[in-house]
N, C-alpha and C positions, 0 to 999 in steps of 0.2 A: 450346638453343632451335632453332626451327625455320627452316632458310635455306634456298633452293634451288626446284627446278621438280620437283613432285610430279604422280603419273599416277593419275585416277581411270577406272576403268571403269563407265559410266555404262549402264545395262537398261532398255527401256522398255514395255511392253504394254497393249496395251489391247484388254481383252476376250477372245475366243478366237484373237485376231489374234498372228502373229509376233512374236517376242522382235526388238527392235532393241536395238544396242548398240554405242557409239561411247567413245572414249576421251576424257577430257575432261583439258589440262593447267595445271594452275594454280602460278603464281610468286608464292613466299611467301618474306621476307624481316620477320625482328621482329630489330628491333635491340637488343642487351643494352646496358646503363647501364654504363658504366665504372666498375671498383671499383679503389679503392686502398689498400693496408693498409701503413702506415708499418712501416721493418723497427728502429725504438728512438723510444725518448720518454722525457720528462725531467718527472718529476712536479712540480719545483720551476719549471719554464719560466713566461716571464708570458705566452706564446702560449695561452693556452685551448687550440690545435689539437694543440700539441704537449704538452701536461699530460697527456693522458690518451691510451691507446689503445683503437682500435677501426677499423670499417669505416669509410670515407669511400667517397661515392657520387656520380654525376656523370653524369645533372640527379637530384638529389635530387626523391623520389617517394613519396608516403601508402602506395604499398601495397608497398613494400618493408621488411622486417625481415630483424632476423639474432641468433643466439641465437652465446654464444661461452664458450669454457670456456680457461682458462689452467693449463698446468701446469709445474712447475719440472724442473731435470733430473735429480731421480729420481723423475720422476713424476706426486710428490704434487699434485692440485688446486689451485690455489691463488686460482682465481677463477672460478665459475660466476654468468652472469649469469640477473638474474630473468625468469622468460616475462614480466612485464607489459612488461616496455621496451623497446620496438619495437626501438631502437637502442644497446646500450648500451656502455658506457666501462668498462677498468681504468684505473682511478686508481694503480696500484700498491702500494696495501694487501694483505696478507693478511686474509681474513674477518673475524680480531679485531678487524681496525682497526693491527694493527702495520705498520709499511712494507715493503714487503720487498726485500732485497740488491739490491744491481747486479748484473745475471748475466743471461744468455740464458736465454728463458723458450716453451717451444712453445706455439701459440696453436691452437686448432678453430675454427672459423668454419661454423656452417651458415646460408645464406640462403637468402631465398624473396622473390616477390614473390606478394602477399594475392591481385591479380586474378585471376590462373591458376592456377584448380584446385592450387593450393599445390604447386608444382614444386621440388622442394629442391635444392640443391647446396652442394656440404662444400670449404675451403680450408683446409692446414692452413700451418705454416710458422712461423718463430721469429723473436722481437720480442725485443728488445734494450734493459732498464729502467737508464737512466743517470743518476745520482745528483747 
């Protein structure tokens, strides 16, 4: 995102009249949303927060989304979420619907916020399913 004191060079004419041109400086500062990605979660938990994994975001906001892919450590996929769900959750199933082991699992994370011309950014890091 964009922070800091950027320099535009600013042209002006009119007519057959001389080129004026003066520098113009503008301070820009857009603050990003604090994200937070739990590093284990406990499917059986009565916490809702801790049942399932995913992004938490902080102030929660419409046009933020994140699409996220889980996989085990060899590899295999074990959890791609759906485009419709702006925000979505492992439950810690396997796609059959079987549960799957307690074991360190690496997560993909890409987010975006919807307002801005769709600006992505990728987190990756490993979440921790305990039983």
């Amino acid at each position: 995102l964009l922070t800091g004191t950027f320099a535009y060079l600013v042209k002006g004419q009119k007519g057959d009249l001389e080129v004026h041109s003066n520098y113009v400086f503008i301070d820009i500062e857009v603050s990003q949303p604090e994200l937070f990605i739990p590093n284990a979660f406990r499917p059986t938990s009565r916490r809702d927060k801790n049942a399932t994994f995913g992004l938490f975001i902080n102030p929660e906001g419409p046009d933020f989304e994140y699409s996220m892919e889980i996989y085990d450590r060899n590899g295999l996929m074990v959890f791609k979420s759906d485009p419709s769900e702006p925000t979505p959750r492992w439950d810690g199933n396997f796609p059959d619907g079987r549960p799957a082991p307690d074991a360190a699992y690496l997560y993909r994370i890409t987010y975006w916020f919807s307002g801005q011309n769709r600006m992505e950014w990728g987190i990756s890091g490993v979440v921790y399913l305990v039983k």
